[in-house]
C-alpha positions in Angstrom: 132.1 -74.0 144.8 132.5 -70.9 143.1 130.8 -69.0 145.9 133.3 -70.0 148.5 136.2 -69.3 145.9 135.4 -65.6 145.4 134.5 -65.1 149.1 137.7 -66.3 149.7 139.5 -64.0 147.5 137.3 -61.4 148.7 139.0 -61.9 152.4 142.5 -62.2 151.4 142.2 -58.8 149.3 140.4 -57.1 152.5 143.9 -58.0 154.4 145.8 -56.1 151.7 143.7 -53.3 153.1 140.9 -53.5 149.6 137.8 -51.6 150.5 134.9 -53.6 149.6 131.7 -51.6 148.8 128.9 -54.1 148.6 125.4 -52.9 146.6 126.9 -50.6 144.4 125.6 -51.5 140.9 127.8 -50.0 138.2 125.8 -47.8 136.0 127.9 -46.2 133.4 131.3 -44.5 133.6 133.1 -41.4 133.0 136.4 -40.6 131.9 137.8 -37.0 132.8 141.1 -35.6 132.3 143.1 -36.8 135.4 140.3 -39.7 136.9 137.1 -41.9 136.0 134.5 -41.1 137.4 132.2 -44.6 138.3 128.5 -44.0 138.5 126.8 -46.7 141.0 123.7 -47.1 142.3 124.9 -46.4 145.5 126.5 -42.6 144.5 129.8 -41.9 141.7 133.4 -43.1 142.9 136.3 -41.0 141.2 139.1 -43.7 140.6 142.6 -43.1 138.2 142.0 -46.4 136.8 139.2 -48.8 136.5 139.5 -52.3 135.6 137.0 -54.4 134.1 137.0 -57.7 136.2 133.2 -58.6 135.7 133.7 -61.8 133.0 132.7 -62.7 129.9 129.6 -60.5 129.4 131.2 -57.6 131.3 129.0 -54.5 131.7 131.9 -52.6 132.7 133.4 -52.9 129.5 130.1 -51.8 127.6 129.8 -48.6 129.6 133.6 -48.0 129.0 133.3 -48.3 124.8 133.4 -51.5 123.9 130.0 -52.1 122.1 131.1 -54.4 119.4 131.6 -57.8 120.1 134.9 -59.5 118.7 135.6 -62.4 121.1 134.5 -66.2 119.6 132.0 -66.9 122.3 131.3 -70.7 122.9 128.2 -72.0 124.9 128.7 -74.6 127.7 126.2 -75.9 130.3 127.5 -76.8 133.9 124.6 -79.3 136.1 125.7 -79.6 139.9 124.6 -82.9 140.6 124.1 -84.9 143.6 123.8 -88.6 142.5 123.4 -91.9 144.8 126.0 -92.9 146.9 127.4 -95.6 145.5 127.6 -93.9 142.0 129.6 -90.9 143.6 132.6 -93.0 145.3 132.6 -94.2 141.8 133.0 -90.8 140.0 134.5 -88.6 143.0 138.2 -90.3 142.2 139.2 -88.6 139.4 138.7 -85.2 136.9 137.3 -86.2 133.8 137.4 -84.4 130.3 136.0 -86.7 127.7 136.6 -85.1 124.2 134.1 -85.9 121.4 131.2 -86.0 123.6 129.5 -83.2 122.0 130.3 -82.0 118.4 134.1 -80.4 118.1 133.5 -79.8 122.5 133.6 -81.8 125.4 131.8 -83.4 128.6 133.6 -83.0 131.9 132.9 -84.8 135.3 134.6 -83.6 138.0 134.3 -84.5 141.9 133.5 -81.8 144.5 133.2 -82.0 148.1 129.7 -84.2 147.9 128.3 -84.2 145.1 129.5 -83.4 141.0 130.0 -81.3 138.6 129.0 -82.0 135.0 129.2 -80.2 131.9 129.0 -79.9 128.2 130.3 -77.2 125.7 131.3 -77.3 122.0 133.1 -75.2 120.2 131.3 -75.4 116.9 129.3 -72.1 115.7 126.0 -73.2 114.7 123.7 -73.8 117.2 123.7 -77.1 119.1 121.3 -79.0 121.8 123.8 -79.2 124.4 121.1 -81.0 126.6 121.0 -84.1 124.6 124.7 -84.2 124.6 124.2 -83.8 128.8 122.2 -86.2 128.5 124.1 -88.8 126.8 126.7 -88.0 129.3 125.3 -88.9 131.7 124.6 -92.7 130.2 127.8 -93.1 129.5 128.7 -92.3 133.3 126.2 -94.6 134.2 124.1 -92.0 136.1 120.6 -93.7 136.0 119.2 -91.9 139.2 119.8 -88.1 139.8 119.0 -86.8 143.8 119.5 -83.4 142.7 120.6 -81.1 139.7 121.1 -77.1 139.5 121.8 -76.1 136.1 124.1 -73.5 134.7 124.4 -72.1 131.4 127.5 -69.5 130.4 129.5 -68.2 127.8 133.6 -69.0 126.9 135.5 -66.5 124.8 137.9 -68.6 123.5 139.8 -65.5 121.4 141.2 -62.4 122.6 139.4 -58.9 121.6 140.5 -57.4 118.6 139.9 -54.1 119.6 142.0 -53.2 122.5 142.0 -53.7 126.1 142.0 -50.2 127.4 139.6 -47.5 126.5 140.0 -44.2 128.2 141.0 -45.0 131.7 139.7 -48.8 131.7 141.6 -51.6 131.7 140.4 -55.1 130.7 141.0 -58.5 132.5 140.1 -62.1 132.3 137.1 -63.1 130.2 136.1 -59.8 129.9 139.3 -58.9 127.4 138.8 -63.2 125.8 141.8 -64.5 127.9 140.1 -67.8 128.6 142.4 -70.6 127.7 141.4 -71.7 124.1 141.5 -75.6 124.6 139.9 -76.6 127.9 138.0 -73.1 128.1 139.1 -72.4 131.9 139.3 -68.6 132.8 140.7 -68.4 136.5 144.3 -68.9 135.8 144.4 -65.9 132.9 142.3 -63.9 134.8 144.0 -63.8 138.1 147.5 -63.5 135.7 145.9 -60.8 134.1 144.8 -59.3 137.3 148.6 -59.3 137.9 150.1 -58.2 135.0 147.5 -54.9 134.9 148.6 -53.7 138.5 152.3 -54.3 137.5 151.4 -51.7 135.1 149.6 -49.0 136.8 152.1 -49.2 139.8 155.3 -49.2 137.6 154.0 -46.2 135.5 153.6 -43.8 138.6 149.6 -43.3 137.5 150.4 -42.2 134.7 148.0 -43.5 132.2 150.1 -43.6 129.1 152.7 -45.2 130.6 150.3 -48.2 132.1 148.6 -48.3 128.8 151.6 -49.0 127.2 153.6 -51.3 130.0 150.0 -53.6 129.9 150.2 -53.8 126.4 154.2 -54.8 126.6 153.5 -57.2 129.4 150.3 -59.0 127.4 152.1 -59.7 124.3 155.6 -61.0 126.2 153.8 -64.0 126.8 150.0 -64.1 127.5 148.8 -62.9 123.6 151.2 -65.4 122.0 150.7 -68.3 123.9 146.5 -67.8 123.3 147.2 -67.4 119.3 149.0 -70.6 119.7 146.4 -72.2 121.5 143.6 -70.3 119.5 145.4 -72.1 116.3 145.6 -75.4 118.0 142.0 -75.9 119.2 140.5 -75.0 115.9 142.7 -78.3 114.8 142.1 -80.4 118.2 138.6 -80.1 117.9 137.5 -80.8 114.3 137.3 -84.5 113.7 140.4 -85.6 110.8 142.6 -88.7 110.4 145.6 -86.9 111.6 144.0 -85.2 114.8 142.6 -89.1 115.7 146.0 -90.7 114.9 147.7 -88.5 116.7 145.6 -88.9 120.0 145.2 -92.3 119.8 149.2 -92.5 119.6 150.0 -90.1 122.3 146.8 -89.6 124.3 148.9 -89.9 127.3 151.3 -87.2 126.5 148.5 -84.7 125.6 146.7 -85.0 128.8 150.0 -84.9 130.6 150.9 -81.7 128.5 147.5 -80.5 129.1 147.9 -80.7 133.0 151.1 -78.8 133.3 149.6 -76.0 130.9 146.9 -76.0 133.8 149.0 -75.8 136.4 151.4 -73.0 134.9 154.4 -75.4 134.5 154.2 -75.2 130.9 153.1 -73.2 128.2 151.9 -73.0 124.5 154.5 -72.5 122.1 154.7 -68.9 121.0 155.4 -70.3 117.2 153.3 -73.2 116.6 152.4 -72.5 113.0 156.3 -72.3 112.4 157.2 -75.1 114.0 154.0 -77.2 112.6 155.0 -76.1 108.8 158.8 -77.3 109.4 158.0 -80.6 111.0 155.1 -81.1 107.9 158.3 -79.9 105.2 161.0 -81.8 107.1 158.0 -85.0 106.6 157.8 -84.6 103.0 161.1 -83.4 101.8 
């Protein structure tokens, strides 16, 4: 549960020696010449760098400049469900993604410690019923009878920002800069790389806030921009229904959800050049 995962990461920064000030509600921010000055609820903490770790609909970010909005946000619904017994040895075996199951998205099943989680999002712009979809879900699961259900409803950005992820002495990470990955929509792995990637910065430029500016911006676009253009391109073709996408799944379904798995685990990667290499396979085809 996600709960027990941030508690837990909670503990294991505490051992690094984090200080964790509980009840202070961020209420703006200011940037000075040599610190940031953070305004909480709770009295202002002056900081050299702030970074934005709050997700997708960030308030950090707002109070740090970035009023416009230039992520492509995607809606998704998330039901915690506790189901009969015999229908949850049934479902608790395996993760599921089942692609189609709402228009240019997808449902997902997967098992947790007693009970499941179950989900629908699409990817499409115009606005959807994603509880019908959830619904139809659940029929082809074979869920009749539902104990219990909690339900969730979030945003995805599944595109970067185009303007910038540092304004004045704030740094963005994770959903709050659009790092999500672009096909299956998870956030964790970016954001924690992110995470990583912006303190490499800070401590390698000696505070100095030009220097991390510019060292975050070096380290984003070695591999982490790329690879989310290339999957940016890649799900606007995976998910729109066409011959080609359905041949090619039906082909080599296997392979994609092996590929997909090791992009998930951080064994593979996008290719940085997809459109390149797409364009030369389609001319090598014809010519």
């Amino acid at each position: 549960m996600r709960d027990s995962f941030d508690h837990l990461l909670v503990k294991e920064a505490q051992k690094f020696g984090i200080d964790v000030l509980q009840n202070h509600k961020l209420i703006g921010v200011e940037n000075e010449e040599n610190h940031i000055i953070c305004k909480t609820s709770q009295g202002n903490i002056e900081a050299k760098f702030l970074i934005a770790a709050d997700g997708v609909l960030s308030q950090t970010a707002k109070f740090a400049g970035w009023t416009t909005e230039t992520r492509n946000l995607i809606p998704a619904l998330e039901y915690e469900v506790t189901v009969p017994t015999k229908d949850f040895e049934r479902l608790s075996k395996k993760a599921r993604f089942d692609i189609d199951e709402a228009p240019e998205g997808y449902a997902w099943c997967f098992p947790k410690k007693n009970h499941l989680s179950l989900g629908v999002l699409t990817t499409r712009k115009k606005r959807i019923n994603l509880k019908e979809y959830y619904k139809s879900y659940l029929a082809k699961l074979g869920i009749t009878k539902i104990i219990k259900e909690e339900q969730h409803g979030f945003q995805i950005p599944l595109s970067c920002r185009t303007d910038g992820f540092v304004k004045g002495r704030t740094f963005l990470i994770g959903d709050a800069a659009g790092f999500a990955e672009p096909i299956t929509a998870e956030g964790i792995s970016n954001a924690i790389y992110s995470g990583k990637l912006v303190a490499e910065a800070i401590i390698e430029s000696n505070l100095d806030l030009e220097m991390a500016t510019k060292l975050y911006s070096e380290k984003l676009h070695k591999k982490l921009i790329p690879e989310l253009r290339s999957g940016e391109f890649l799900s606007n073709y995976f998910y729109k229904r066409n011959p080609v996408r359905n041949f090619l799944l039906k082909k080599y379904a296997n392979k994609f959800g092996e590929y997909m798995v090791d992009i998930l685990m951080g064994d593979k990667s996008f290719p940085m050049d997809v459109k390149k290499r797409l364009a030369q396979k389609i001319k090598e085809a014809v010519f």
